[in-house]
N, C-alpha and C positions, 0 to 999 in steps of 0.2 A: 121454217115454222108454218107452212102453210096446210099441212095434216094436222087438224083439232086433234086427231087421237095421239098423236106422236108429239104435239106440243103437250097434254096431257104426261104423257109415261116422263116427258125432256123434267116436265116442271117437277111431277115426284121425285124423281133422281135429282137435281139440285137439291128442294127443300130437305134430303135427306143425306146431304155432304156433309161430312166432317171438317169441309173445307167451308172457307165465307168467300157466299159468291154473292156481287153484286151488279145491276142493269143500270147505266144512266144514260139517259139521253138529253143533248142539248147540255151537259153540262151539271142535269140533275138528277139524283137518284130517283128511280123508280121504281127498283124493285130489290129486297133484300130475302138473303133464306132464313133462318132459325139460326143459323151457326153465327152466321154475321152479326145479328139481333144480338146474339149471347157475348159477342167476343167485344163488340162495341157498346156494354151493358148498359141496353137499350130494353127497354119494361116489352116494347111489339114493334114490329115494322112499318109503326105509322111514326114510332118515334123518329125514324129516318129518312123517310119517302118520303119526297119533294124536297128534303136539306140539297143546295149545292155541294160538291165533289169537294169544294174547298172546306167545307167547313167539318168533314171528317177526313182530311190529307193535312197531317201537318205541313205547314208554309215550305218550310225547306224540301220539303217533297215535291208540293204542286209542279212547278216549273217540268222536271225530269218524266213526271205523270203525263203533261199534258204536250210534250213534246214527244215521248210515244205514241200518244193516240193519233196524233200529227202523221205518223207512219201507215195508219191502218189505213188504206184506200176503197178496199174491197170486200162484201162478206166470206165472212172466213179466214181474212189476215188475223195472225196471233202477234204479239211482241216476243221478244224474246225475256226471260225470266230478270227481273230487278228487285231490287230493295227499297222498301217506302215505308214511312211511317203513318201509319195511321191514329188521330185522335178519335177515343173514347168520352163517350158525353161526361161521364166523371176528372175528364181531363188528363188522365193517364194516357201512356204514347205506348201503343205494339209495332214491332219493327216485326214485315211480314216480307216475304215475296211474293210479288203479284206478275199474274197474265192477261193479258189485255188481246181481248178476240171482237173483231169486226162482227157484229150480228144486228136483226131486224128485233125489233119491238114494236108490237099492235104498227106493223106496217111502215116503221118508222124505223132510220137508220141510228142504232144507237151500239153502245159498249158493256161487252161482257166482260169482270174483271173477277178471277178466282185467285185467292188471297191462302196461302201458307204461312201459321203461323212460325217465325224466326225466334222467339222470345227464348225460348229454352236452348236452342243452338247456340243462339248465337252468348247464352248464359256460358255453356260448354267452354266456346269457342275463346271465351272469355276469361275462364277457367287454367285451361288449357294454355293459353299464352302467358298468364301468369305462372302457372309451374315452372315453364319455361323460363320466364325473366330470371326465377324464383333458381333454378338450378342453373344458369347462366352467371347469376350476378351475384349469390349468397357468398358467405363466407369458410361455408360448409364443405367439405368434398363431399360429391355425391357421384356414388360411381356404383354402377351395377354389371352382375355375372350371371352367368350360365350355373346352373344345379351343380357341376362339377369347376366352379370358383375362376373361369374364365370371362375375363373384362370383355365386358359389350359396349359400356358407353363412361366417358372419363369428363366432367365437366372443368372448368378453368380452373375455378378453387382446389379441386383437386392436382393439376398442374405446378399450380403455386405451392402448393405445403409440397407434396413428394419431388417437387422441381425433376417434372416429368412431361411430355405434353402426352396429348390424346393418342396422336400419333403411333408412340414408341410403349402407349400402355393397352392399348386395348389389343385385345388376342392373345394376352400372355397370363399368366396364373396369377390372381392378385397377392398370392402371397412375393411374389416376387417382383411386381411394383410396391409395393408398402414396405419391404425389408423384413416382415415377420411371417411366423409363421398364422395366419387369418385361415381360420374354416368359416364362411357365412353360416353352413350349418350348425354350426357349435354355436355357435355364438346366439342365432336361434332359439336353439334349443334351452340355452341355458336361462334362456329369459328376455333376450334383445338387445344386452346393453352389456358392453366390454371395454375394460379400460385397460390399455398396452401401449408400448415402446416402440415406434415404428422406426424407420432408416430413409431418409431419404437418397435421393440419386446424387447427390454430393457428399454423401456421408454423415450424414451430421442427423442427428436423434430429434423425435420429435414424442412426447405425452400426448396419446390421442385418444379420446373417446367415438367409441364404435359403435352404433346404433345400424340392428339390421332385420331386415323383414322379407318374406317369402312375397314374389311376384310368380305370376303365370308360367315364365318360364325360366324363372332364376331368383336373383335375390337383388334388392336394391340398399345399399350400404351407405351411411351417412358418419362420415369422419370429419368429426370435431378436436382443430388442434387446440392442447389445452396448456401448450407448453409454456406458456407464459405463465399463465395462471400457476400454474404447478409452483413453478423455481416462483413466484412472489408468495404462495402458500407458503411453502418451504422457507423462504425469509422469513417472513412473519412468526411460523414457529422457533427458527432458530432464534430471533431477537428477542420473542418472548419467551423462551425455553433461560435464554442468558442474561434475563435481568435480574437483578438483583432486587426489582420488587416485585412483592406478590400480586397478579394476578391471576383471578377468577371469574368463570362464563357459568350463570345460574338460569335456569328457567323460569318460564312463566308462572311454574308449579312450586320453584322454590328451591330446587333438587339443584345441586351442583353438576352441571354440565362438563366442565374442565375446570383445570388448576395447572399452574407452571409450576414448576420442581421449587422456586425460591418460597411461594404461597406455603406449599405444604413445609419448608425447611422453618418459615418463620411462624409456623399452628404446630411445629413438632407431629406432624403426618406424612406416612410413608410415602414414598414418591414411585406411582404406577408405573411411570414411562417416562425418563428423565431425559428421553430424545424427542418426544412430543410435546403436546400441550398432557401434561401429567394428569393424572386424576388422584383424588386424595381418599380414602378408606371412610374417613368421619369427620363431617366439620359439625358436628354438633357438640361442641365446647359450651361452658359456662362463659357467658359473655358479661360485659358489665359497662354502662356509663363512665364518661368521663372525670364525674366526683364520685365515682367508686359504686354504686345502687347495680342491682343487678337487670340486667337487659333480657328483658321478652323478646322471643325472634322474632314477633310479631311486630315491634318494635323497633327492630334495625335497621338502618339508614336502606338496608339493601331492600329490603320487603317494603320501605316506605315506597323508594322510587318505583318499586315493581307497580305498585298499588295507583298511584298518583301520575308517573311517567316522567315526574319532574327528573332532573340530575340533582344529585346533591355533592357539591364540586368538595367539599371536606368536612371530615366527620374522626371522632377520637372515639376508640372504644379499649377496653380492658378483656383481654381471654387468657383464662386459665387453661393451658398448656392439659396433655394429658400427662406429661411427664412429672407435673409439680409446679411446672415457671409460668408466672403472673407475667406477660409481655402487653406492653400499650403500642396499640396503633393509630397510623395517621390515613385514613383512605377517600378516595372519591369513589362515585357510581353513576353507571348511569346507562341509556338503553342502548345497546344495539343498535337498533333497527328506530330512530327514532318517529321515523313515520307511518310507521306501525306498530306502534302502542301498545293494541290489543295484543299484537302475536312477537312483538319482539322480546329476546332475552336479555340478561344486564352482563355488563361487564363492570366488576371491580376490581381496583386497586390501592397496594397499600404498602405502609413501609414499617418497621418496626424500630419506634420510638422511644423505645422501652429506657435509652442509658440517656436520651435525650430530654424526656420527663425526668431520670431520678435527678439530674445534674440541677436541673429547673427547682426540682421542689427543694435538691438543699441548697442552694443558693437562696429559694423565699422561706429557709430554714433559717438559714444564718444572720437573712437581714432581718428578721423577729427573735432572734433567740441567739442566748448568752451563749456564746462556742465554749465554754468553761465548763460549765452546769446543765447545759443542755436546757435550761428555762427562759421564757419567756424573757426578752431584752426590756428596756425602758422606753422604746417608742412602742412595744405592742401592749406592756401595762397602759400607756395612755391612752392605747387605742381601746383595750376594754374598758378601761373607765366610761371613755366617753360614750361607745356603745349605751352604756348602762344608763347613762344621762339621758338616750335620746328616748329611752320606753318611759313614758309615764306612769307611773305607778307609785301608790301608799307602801308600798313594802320598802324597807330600809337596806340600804347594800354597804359596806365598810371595807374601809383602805386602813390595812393595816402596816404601816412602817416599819420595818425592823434593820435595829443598826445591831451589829455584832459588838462585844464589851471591850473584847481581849484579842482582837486577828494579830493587833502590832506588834502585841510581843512575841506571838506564833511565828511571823515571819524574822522577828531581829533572834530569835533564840535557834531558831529549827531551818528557818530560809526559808525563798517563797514558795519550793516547789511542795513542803508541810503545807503551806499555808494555802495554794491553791486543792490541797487534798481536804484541810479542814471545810474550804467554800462548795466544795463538791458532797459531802458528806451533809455539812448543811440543808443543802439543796433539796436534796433527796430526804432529808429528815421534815423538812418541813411541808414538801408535795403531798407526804404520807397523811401528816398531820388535820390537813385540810379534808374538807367535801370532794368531791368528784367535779362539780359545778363551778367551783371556786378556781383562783387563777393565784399561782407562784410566779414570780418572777423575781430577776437581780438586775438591780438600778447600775453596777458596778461596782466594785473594791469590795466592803463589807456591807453592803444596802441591799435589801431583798424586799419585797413585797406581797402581801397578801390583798387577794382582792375578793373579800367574800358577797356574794352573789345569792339570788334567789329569795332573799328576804328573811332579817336578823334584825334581832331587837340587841340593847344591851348587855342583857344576861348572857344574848351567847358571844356574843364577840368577849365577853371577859372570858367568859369557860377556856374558849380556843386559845387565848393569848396565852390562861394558864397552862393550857399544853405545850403550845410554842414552848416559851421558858421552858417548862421540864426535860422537852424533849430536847433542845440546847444544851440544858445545863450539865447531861450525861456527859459520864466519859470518853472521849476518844481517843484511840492509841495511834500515833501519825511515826513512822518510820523508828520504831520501837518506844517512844514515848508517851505518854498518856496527858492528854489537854482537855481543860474543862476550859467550857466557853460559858458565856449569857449575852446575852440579849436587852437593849433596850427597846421597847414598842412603841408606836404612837399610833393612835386610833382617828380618825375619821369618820363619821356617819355622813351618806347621805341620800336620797333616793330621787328618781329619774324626775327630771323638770329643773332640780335644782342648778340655781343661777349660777353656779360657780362652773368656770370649765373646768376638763380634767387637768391637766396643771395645777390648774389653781387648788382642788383637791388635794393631789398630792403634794403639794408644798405646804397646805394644811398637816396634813399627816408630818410631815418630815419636820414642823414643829413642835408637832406635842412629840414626836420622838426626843427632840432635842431636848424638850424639859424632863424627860425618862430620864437624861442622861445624866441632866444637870444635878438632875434630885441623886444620883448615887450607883446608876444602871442596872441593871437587872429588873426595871419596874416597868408598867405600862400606864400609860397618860392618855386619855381622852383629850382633845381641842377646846374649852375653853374661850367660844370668839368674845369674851367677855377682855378677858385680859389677853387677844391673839396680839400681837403687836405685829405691823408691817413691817421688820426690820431683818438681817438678815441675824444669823443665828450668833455670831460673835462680836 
């Protein structure tokens, strides 16, 4: 550097390197170019001249730095090319390779060090050996061919599914390591993605998904065995193809996705595909609640969960068949995908309870009502009475009594099975008789009950008794015979609040009936608590 004019042209050619070169002597920078400046984002070169070497060389660097320059004896020794990290004043680390050249400064023996940045290589490089792990260790086969479908490179995974090594597959036509027939260009072509039956090198079948793309000079082929998957799909429809309850997969939108053949056997809809998960033509049936009110689909246990996310573990609903049949079900619902909410579908299930409710409801048929007559028994009279007791109200309600005149001689002359035809006819004559509002029933033997409801004064409770009676006193013709009955009544008033319980009520009634009786039968008697006596009736 001892030509000013040649140190001049030396210094524009550095400051205008693409590479960062930097001068230090004794240990300290002295001189940095533009590039260095930039790379070490440094505002000017005053930000860096006069810093020590250490304080831009990361620590684990120093040592290997400074035992290089230990080598340079002479001007003009170079090192040989290494890897060092350099720190950046914002604290970030560039991994560069540096040359380190013996040179003079202003007279002074110091170090030329020209600096390549590594940062993106060694990004590559980095890159790079993970594809490598990545096609080494996956679970994938990945195996690629020449434009005419000859194996160039076969990785382990692939080994393992075609139980084939590298060895004995590459060089030969991929269709005859996989067992099928595989064109990479077809498979290309048709979009990238083929799903086929392969063969392995022991014989035995594998379901593999084929994923394939055009390289430089071939193709690179990604084979996903999916055979397990497959046969546990295939379980699962089989199991759910052969249950005997219904289930159904509905969208986020609402729309039925799938149905099993039992779903659509127990909605009376045709069954699309009775070897898959089926799909059903129309599930838009008349729906209905479980006390019978008709159900908005808006409304349904399945649009609730859709809406909410909740499960709703059981739910009874009523659908009217398209065929005519009223069937009740028993179902649960709930999401798919529960931890995705937003995007997951519902699956429900359900069974068809239809003979299991009718059984239910006449069984709480039988324990409320006479199996004779079909009315109302003597614990559901008491239960409407008391009902009535517990509304407070000025309006008046009336238990009317009624004892048949003449049953005994109907069964000692005719037998009982006249006599249970007369109780039946009764029955039915008196239901007619009444309000809509009002309640019939049979206490047992020849005792029936009227419970008139909704608010009655005097006047009408005599009006209806005298129908009672008339409608009684008609003829009835019982297994060719002709039988007139009557009636004795006893009346009741009383309305809600009143102290007496229902019992006690109706054993009111059941005495002024007994004085109907006493007086000559056929008559009707109002209570009297004037002369009621507490006694029993004989």
């Amino acid at each position: 550097m001892n030509d000013r004019g040649a140190d001049e042209r030396y210094r524009r050619l550095v400051d205008h390197s693409p590479d960062a070169i930097c001068v230090h002597e004794s240990g300290r920078v002295v001189y940095v170019n533009p590039t260095a400046v930039r790379w070490m984002g440094a505002q000017s070169s005053d930000d860096l001249v006069g810093r020590s070497i250490s304080d831009v060389i990361a620590p684990e660097s120093v040592a290997a730095v400074v035992a290089r320059i230990a080598t340079l004896r002479e001007e003009g020794d170079a090192s040989e090319p290494s890897e060092a990290d350099l720190l950046r004043l914002d604290g970030q680390t560039i991994t560069v390779e540096a040359v380190s050249v013996r040179t003079v400064w202003e007279g002074r023996p110091a170090y030329e060090v020209v600096f390549r940045d590594l940062t993106a290589q060694k990004a590559a490089e980095s890159t790079l050996r993970f594809q490598a792990a990545l096609v080494e260790h996956v679970s994938d086969a990945i195996i690629s061919t020449t434009f005419d479908g000859t194996v160039t490179s076969w990785n382990p995974a692939a080994a393992t599914i075609y139980q084939l090594t590298a060895a004995d597959a590459i060089g030969r036509p991929i269709s005859d390591v996989v067992g099928a027939d595989l064109s990479p260009a077809s498979i290309v072509s048709g979009g990238g993605v083929s799903h086929e039956v392969h063969s392995t090198a022991d014989g035995s079948t594998r379901v593999v998904r084929v994923s394939a793309a055009p390289m430089a000079d071939g193709y690179v082929l990604i084979c996903t065995d999916s055979t397990a998957l497959h046969r546990a799909e295939q379980h699962f429809r089989t199991v759910v193809t052969s249950l005997d309850e219904g289930v159904v997969v509905i969208s986020r939108a609402g729309t039925v996705e799938s149905a099993n053949p039992a779903a659509c056997r127990i909605l009376g809809l045709p069954v699309a595909d009775a070897t898959n998960s089926a799909r059903c033509e129309d599930f838009s049936l008349p729906m209905f609640t479980a006390d019978g009110q008709p159900l908005d689909m808006l409304d349904h246990p399945v649009m609730q969960t859709l809406r909410s996310g909740r499960a709703n573990p059981g739910y009874v609903i009523g659908v009217a068949r398209a065929d005519g049949q009223f069937v009740w079900l028993a179902g649960s619902c709930s999401l798919l995908n529960p931890d995705d909410p937003e995007h997951s579908s519902l699956v429900t299930s359900f069974t068809d309870i239809t003979a299991e409710r009718d059984a239910t409801q006449r069984l709480e048929f039988r324990a409320t009502h006479d199996v004779l007559t079909g009315l109302p028994n003597r614990a559901a009279v008491v239960s409407a009475i008391g009902s009535a007791l517990t509304v407070p109200s000025a309006l008046s309600a009336a238990v009317l009594f009624i004892d048949l005149d003449r049953l005994k001689t109907v069964n000692d002359t005719l037998g009982h099975r006249a006599g249970d035809a007369v109780l039946r006819t009764v029955g039915d004559r008196l239901r007619r008789a009444v309000r809509r509002v009002d309640v019939v029933g049979r206490l047992g033997g020849d005792e029936f009950v009227a419970l008139l409801l909704g608010g009655v004064d005097r006047v009408d409770v005599d009006r209806l008794a005298d129908r009672l009676h008339a409608a009684l006193a008609g003829v009835t013709e019982v297994d060719g015979s002709d039988v007139t009955l009557g009636a004795s009544i006893g009346v009741v008033m009383f309305a809600g609040g009143d102290s007496r319980t229902a019992e006690q009520i109706l054993e009111d009634a059941d005495y002024a009936m007994y004085e109907a009786k006493v007086a000559g039968g056929g008559r009707t008697r109002h209570l009297d608590p004037q002369t009621r006596a507490r006694v029993g009736r004989h």
